[in-house]
C-alpha positions as CSV (number, residue, x, y, z in Angstrom):
1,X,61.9,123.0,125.5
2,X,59.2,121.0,127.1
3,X,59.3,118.6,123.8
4,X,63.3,118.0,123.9
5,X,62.5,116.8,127.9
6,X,59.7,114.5,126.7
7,X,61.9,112.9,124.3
8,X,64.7,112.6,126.7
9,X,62.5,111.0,129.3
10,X,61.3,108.4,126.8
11,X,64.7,107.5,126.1
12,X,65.6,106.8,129.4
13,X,62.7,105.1,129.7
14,X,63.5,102.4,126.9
15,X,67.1,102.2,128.7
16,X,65.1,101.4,131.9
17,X,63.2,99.1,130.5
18,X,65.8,96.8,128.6
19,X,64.6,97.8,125.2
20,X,67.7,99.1,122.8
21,X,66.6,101.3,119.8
22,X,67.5,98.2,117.2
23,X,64.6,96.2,118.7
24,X,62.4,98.8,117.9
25,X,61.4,97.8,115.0
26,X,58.0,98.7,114.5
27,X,57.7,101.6,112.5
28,X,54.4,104.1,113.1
29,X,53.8,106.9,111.1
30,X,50.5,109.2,110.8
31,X,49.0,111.2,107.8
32,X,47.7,115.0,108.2
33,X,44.1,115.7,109.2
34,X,41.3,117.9,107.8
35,X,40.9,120.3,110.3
36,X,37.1,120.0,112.0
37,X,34.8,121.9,113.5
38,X,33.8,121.7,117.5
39,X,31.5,118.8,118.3
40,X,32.9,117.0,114.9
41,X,34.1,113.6,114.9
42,X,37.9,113.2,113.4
43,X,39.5,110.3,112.4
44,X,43.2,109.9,113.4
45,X,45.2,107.5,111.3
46,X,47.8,105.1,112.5
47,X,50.1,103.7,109.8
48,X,52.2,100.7,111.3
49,X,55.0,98.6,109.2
50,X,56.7,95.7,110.9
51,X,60.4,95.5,109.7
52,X,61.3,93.0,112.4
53,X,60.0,89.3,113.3
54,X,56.2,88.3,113.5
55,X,54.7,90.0,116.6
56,X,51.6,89.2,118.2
57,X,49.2,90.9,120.5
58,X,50.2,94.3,119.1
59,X,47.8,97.0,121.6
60,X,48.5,100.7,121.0
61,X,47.6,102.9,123.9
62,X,46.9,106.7,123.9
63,X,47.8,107.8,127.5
64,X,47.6,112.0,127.4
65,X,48.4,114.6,124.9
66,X,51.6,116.5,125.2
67,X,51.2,120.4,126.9
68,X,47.6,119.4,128.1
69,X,46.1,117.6,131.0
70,X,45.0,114.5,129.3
71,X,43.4,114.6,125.8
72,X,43.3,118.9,125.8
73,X,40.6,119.8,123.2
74,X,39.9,116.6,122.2
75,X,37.6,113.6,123.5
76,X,38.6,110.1,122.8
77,X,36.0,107.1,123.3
78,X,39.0,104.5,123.0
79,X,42.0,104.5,123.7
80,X,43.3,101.1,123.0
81,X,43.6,99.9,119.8
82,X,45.0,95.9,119.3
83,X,46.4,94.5,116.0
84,X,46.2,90.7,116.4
85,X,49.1,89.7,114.2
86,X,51.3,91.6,111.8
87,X,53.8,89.8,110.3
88,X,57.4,90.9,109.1
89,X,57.3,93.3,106.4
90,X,53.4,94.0,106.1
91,X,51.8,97.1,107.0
92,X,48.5,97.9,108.7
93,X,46.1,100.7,109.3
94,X,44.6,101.5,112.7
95,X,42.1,104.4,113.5
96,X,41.4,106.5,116.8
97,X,38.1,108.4,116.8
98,X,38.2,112.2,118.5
99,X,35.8,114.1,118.9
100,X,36.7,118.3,118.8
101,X,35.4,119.8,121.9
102,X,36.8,123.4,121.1
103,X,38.6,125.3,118.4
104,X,41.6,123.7,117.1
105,X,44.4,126.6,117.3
106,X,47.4,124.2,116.6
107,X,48.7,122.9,113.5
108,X,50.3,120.1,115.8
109,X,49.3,118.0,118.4
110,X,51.4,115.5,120.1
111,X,49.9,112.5,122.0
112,X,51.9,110.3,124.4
113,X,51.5,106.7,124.3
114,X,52.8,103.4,124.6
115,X,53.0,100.1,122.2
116,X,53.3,96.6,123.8
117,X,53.4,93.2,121.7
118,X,54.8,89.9,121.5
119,X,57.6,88.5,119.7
120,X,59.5,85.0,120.0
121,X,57.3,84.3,123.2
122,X,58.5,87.6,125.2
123,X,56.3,90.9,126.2
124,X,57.9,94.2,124.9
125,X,57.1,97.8,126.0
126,X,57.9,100.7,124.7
127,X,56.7,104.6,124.3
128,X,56.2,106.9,121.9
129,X,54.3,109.9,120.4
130,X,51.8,109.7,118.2
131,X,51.8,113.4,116.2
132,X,48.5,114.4,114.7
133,X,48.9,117.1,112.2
134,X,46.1,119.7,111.4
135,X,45.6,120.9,107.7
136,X,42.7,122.9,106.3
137,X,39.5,122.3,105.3
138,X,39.9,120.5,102.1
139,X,43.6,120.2,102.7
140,X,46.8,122.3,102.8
141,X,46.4,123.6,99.6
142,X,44.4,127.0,99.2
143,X,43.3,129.3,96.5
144,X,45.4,132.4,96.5
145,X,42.3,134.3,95.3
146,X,38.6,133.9,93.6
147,X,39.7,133.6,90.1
148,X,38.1,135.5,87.8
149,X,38.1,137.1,84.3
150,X,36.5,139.3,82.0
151,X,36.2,137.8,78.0
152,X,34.7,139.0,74.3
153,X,31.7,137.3,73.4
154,X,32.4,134.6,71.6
155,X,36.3,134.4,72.7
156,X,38.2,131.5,73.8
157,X,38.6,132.1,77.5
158,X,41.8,131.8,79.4
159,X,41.1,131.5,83.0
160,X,44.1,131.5,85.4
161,X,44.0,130.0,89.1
162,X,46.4,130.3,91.5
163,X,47.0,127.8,94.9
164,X,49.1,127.9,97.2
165,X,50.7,125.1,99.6
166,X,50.3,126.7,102.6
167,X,51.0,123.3,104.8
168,X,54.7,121.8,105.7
169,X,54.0,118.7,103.6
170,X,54.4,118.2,99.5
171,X,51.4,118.3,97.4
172,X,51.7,115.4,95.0
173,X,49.9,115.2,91.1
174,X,47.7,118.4,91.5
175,X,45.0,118.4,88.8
176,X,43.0,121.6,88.0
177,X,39.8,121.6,86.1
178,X,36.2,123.0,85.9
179,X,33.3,121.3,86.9
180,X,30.8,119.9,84.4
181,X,28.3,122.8,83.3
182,X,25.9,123.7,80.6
183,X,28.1,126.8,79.5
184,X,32.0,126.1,79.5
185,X,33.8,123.4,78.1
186,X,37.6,123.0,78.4
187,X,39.7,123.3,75.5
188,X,42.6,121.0,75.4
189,X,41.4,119.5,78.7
190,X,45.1,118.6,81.0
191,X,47.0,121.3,78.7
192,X,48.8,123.6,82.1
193,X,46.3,122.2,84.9
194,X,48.7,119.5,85.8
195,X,51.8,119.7,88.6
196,X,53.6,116.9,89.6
197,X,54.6,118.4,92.8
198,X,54.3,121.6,94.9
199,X,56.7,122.4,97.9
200,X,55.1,124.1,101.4
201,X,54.6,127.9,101.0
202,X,55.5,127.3,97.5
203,X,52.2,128.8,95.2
204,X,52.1,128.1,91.0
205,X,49.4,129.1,88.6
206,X,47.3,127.0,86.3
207,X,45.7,128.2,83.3
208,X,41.9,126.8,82.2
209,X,41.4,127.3,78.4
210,X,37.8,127.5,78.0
211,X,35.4,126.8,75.4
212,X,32.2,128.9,75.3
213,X,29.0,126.8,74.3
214,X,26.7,128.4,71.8
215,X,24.0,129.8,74.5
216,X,26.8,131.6,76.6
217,X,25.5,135.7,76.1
218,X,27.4,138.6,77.7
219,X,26.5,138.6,81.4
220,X,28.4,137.0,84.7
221,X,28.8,133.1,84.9
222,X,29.7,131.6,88.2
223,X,31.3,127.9,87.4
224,X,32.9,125.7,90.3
225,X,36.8,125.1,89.7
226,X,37.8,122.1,91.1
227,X,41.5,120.6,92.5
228,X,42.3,117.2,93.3
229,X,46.1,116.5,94.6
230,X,47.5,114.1,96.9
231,X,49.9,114.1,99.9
232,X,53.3,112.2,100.3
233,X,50.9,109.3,101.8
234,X,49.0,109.0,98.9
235,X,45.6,110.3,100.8
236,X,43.8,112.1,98.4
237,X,42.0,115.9,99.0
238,X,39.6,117.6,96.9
239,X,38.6,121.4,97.3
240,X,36.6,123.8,95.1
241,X,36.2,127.4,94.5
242,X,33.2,129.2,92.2
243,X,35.2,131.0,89.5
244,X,33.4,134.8,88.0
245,X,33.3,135.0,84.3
246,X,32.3,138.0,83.3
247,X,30.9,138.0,79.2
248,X,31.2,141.1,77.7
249,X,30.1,142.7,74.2
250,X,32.6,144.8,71.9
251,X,30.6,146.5,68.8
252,X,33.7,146.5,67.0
253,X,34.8,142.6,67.3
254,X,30.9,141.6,67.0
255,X,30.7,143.1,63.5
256,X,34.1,141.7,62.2
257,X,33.2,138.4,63.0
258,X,29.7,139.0,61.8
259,X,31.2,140.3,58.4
260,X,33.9,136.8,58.7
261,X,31.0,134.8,59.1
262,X,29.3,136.4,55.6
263,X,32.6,135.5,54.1
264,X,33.1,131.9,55.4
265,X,29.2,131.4,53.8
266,X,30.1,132.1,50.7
267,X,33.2,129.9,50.4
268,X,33.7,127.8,53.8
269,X,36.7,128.4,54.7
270,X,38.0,130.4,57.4
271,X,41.5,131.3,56.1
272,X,39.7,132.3,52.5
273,X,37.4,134.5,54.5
274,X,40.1,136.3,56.0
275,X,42.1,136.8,52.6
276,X,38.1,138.5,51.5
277,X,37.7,140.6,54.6
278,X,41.8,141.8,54.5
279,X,40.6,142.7,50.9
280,X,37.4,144.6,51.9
281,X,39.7,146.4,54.8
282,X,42.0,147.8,51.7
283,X,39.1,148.9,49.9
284,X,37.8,151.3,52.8
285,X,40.7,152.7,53.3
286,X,42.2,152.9,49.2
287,X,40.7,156.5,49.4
288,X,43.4,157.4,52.1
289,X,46.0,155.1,50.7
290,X,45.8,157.1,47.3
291,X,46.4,160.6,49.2
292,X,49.6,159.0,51.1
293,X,51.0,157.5,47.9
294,X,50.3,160.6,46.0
295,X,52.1,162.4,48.8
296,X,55.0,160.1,48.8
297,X,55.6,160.1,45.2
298,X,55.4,163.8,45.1
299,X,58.1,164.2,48.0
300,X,60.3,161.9,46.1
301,X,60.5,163.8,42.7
302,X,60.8,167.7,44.8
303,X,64.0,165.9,47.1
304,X,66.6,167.7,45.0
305,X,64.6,171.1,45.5
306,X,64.4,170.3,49.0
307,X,67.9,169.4,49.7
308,X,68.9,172.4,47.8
309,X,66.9,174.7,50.2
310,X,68.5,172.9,53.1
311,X,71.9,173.5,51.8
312,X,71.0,177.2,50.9
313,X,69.8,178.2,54.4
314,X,71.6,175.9,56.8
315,X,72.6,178.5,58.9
316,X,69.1,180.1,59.5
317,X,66.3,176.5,60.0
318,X,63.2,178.8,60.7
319,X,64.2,180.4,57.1
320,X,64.3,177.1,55.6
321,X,61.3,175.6,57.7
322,X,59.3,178.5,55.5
323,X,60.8,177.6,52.0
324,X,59.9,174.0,52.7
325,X,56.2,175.0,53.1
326,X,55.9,176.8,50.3
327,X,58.0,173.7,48.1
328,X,55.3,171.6,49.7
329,X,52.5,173.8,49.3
330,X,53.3,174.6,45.3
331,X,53.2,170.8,44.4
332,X,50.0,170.5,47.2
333,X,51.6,168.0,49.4
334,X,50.8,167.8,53.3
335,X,52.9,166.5,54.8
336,X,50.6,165.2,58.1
337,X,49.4,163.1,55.7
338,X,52.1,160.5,55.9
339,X,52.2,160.3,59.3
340,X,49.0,159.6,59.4
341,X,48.5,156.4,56.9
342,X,52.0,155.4,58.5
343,X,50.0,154.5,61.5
344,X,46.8,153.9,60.6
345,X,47.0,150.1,60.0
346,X,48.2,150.4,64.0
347,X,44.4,151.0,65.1
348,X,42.6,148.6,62.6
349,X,45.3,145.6,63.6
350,X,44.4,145.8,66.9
351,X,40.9,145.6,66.1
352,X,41.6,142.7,63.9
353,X,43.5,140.8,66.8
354,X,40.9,140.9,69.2
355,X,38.6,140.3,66.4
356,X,41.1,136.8,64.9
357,X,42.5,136.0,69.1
358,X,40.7,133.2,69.9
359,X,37.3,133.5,68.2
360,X,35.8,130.2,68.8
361,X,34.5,129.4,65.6
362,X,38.1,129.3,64.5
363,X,39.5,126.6,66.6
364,X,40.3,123.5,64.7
365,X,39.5,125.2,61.1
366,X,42.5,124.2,58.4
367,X,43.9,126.4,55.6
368,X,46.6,124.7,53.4
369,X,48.9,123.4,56.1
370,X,47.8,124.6,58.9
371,X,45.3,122.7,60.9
372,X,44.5,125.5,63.6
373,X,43.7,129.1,62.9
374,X,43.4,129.7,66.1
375,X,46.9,128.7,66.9
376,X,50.7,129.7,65.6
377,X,51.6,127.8,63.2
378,X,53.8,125.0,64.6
379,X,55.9,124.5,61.2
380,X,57.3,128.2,61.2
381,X,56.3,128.9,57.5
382,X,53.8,131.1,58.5
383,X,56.3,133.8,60.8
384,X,58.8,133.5,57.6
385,X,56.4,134.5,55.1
386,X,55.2,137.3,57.4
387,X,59.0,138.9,57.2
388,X,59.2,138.2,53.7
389,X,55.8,139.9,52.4
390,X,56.3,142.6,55.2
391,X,60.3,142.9,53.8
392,X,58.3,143.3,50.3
393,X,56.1,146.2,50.9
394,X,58.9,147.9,53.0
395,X,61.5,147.7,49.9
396,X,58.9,148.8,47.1
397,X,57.5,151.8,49.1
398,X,60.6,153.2,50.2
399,X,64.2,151.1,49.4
400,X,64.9,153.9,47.6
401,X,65.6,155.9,50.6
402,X,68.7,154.9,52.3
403,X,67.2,156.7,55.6
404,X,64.8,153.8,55.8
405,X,67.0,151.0,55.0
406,X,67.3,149.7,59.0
407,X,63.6,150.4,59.6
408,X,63.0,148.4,56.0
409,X,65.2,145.9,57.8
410,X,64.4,145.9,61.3
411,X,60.9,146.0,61.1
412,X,59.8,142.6,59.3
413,X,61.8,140.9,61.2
414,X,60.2,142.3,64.3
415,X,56.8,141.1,63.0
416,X,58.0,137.9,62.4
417,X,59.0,137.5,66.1
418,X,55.6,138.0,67.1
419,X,53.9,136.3,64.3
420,X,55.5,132.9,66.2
421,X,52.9,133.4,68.9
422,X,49.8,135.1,66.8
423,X,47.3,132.4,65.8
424,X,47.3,132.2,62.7
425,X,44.8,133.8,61.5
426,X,46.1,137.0,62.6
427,X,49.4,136.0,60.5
428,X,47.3,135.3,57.3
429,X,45.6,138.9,57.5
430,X,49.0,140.5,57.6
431,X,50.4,138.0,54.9
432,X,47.9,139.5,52.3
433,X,47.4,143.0,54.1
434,X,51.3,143.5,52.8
435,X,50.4,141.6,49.2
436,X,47.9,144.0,48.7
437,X,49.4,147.2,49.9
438,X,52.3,145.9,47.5
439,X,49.6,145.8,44.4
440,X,48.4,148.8,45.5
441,X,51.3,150.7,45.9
442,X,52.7,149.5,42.5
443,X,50.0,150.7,40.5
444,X,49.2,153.8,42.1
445,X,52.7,154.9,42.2
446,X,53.0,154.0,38.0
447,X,50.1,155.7,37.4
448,X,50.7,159.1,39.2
449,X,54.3,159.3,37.8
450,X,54.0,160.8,34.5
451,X,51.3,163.6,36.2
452,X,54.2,164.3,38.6
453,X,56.6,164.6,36.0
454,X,54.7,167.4,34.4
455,X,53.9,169.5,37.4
456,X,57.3,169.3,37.7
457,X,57.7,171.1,34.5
């Protein structure tokens, strides 16, 4: 309320005075100000445009500050500042120097004034307020929390920050990036660390792809993130926050890409390695593949006995449940074992993932067409072949069973949604994992089919 009364007082003071509000034409403005501590000097900024005639003589006086006796918490040396001449259509800077004499509990402060100047040969008078807006140390914008993150040896690391604008003014061309250091590097340095704009109590989060150098081990790494933005003004801020990155060892990912790295020796190439080590995965586990394939071919040929049981005792299931067992255990089938090599790829792709996600060594290496492993692959060929070989395997291990057919259906193309955002590396392994289990499945099935067909008889 007190405010509204100091306005309407002014105004009747320019009637007073014979000054009408279209000869005011000498525009003032003020940018925000770092907040300071008590006995700290701060500099309070005066932007004046002249969008009248030539003036001369131009003296801006600081006479008290609104709600306090005088100047409040603040001490001001001078409190005249003169502009000599500004001419129509320029713009000048003037500084006042306070010094804080207690804690700065507003985010506003108001100081009334007057300006007085010549033009065409007469004196003119007028007042005004001069608003001096507080912002935090380092500006308005703040870190919503420490960032930090825990990362696999070796790994590419993404680190997120968030800000927030916790001011009433814009943030302008917000730039987010680490400090230089002996142990990170950023990986496609500007790639989601740039904003063009950030509204008050509006927060966003920036993600920092880091590059591990060669003598980062698994321990905790403390590196200073850094922000640089501007206000509507064009006044530039700068603040910084230490970042925790915490390296950690995993047995299982440290040999895989120990056992990569054997591969890529041999023949370097990255994508060739993987085709080897998808290989040497098959041949650990042929010994369990043989048992579900064996299984699977035995089910097929015993289906007619099976469906004959089930149409024999429909009406009593625990009956049938019995005969079934007996069925399975006369041609040894068991049938856990199924279920078990159905998911057992499960386990060993996730392994692979973290092993292929973002292994350093694998950024920027090419294989045919592609010219990232460590990225999807931007033409698409990669996600289609991953339905196709995946469709493949499907239809020759069971398109004979028209219980399947959705799942044969459904489930390659499921693969290939997520295939468009696995690097590709993790793509290739699943390319030749189906090729193979194909092979495998083909020649195991041929060669157990004649021994089924004489335990049959």
């Amino acid at each position: 309320m007190k405010k509204y009364l100091i306005l309407l007082a002014l105004f009747i003071f320019i009637l007073f005075t014979g000054a009408t509000l279209s000869e005011i034409d000498l525009k003032i403005s003020t940018n925000p100000v770092e907040k300071k501590n008590v006995n700290e000097l701060l500099s309070f900024e005066l932007i004046v445009k002249n969008s009248g005639e030539e003036k001369k003589n131009v003296k801006f006086q600081i006479e008290y500050l609104s709600n306090f006796s005088e100047f409040g918490p603040f001490e001001i040396s001078e409190t005249k500042k003169v502009i000599e001449l500004i001419k129509k259509d320029e713009e000048k800077k003037l500084y006042f120097d306070l010094k804080v004499k207690e804690d700065l509990k507003l985010d506003e402060y108001n100081f009334i004034g007057s300006v007085e100047y010549e033009e065409n040969g007469f004196k003119k008078l007028y007042k005004t307020i001069f608003p001096l807006r507080i912002i935090g140390k380092g500006g308005f914008l703040q870190f919503s929390s420490t960032p930090n993150i825990k990362a696999t040896y070796e790994t590419l690391i993404a680190l997120s920050v968030s800000l927030k604008n916790a001011g009433n003014i814009e943030a302008r061309e917000i730039k987010v990036k680490i400090k230089d250091n002996e142990y990170f590097t950023e990986y496609i340095t500007g790639k989601n660390t740039y904003l063009e704009s950030l509204q008050p109590n509006k927060s966003s989060t920036f993600t920092l792809r880091l590059k591990p150098h060669e003598n980062v081990t698994p321990k905790t790494y403390t590196i200073p993130v850094a922000v640089d933005y501007l206000d509507p003004s064009g006044n530039s801020y700068h603040i910084e926050e230490d970042a925790t990155i915490n390296i950690v060892s995993n047995s299982f990912v440290y040999y895989i890409r120990r056992i990569l790295d054997f591969f890529y020796r041999l023949i370097p190439n990255y994508g060739i390695a993987i085709i080897f080590l998808t290989l040497l995965i098959k041949l650990i586990i042929l010994p369990f593949t043989i048992q579900q394939i064996r299984n699977m071919s035995k089910t097929q040929m015993i289906t007619p006995e099976l469906q004959a049981i089930q149409k024999k005792y429909k009406d009593d299931p625990r009956k049938a449940q019995e005969e079934q067992m007996k069925l399975y255990k006369k041609y040894g089938i068991n049938p856990t074992t199924g279920c078990l090599m159905s998911i057992l790829p499960l386990p060993i792709l996730l392994v692979l993932f973290s092993s292929l996600n973002g292994y350093v060594k694998l950024l920027d290496q090419q294989f045919l067409w592609i010219k990232n492993l460590a990225a999807p692959d931007p033409t698409y060929l990669i996600p289609i072949l991953v339905a196709l070989t995946t469709l493949l395997q499907q239809w020759v291990s069971s398109g004979k069973d028209p219980n399947a057919r959705i799942f044969m259906i459904m489930f390659p193309i499921l693969i290939a949604y997520w295939a468009l955002s696995f690097p590709s590396a993790i793509s290739i392994y699943w390319i030749f994992y189906s090729i193979f289990s194909t092979i495998e499945y083909f020649f195991i099935n041929r060669s157990y089919k004649q021994a089924l067909e004489k335990i049959k008889k």
